[in-house]
N, C-alpha and C positions, 0 to 999 in steps of 0.2 A: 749186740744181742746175739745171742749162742742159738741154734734152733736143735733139736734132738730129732725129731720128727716131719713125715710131711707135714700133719695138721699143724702146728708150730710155723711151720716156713710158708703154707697157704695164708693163713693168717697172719702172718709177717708182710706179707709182699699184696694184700689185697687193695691197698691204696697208698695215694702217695708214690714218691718216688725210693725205690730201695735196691740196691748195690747187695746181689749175694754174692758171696767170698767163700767158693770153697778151697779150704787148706787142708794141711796136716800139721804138727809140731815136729817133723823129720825131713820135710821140704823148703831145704835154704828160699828160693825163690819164695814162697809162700808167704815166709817171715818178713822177707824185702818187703813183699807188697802189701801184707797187712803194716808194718813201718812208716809206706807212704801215704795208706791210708789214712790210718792215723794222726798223720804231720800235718798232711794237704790236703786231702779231701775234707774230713771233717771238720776242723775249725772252719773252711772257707763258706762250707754249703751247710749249714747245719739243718738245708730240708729235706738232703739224701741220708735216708736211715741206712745203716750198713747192718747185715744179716751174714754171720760169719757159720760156716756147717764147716766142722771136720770128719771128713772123710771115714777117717779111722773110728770116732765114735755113732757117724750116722751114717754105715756102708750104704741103707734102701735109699736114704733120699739121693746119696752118687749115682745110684745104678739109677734112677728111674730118672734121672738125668742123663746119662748117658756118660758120667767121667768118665775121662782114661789118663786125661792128664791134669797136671794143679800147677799153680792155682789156675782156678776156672773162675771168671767172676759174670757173674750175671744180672745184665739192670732192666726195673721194671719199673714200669709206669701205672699207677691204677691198676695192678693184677696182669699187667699183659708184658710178658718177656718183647722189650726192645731191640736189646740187643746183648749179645755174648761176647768175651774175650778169652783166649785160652793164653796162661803166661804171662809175666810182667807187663804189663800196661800203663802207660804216661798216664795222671791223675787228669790230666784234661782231654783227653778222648773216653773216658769216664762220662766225666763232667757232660762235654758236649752228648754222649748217648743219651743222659738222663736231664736234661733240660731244654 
């Protein structure tokens, strides 16, 4: 799921367990990790929703996050930031954040 906006990404991430992915389409790394995403995370857990923001098309949601660098991925649990990764990240230190 793409979000464009905050209200998008608060309502995205208000319950449940959800993986946000901030990218770009010009950051190699990013690509990896939406790839592994994609591969291993999702078939295995299919009850971590993944919320993908590009940067480039939603500069307010990076800034009022604080990016400076991608990927940035962020897990939450029922609305409440668990925990943060900055840069390729093993699919199971993911995993174990959000479960």
């Amino acid at each position: 799921m793409d979000v464009k906006n905050l209200d998008e990404l608060n309502a995205a991430t208000a319950t449940g367990k959800v993986l946000v992915d901030f990218w770009a389409t010009w950051c190699g790394p990013c690509l990896m990790m939406g790839e592994k995403i994609a591969a291993e995370l999702v078939p295995s857990h299919p009850e971590i929703k993944v919320v993908k923001v590009n940067v480039d098309e939603a500069p307010d949601i990076a800034a009022s996050f604080g990016i400076m660098s991608i990927p940035a991925l962020f897990c939450y649990k029922n609305g409440q930031c668990v925990k943060d990764f900055i840069g390729v990240t093993p699919i199971d230190e993911l995993v174990a954040a959000l479960t």
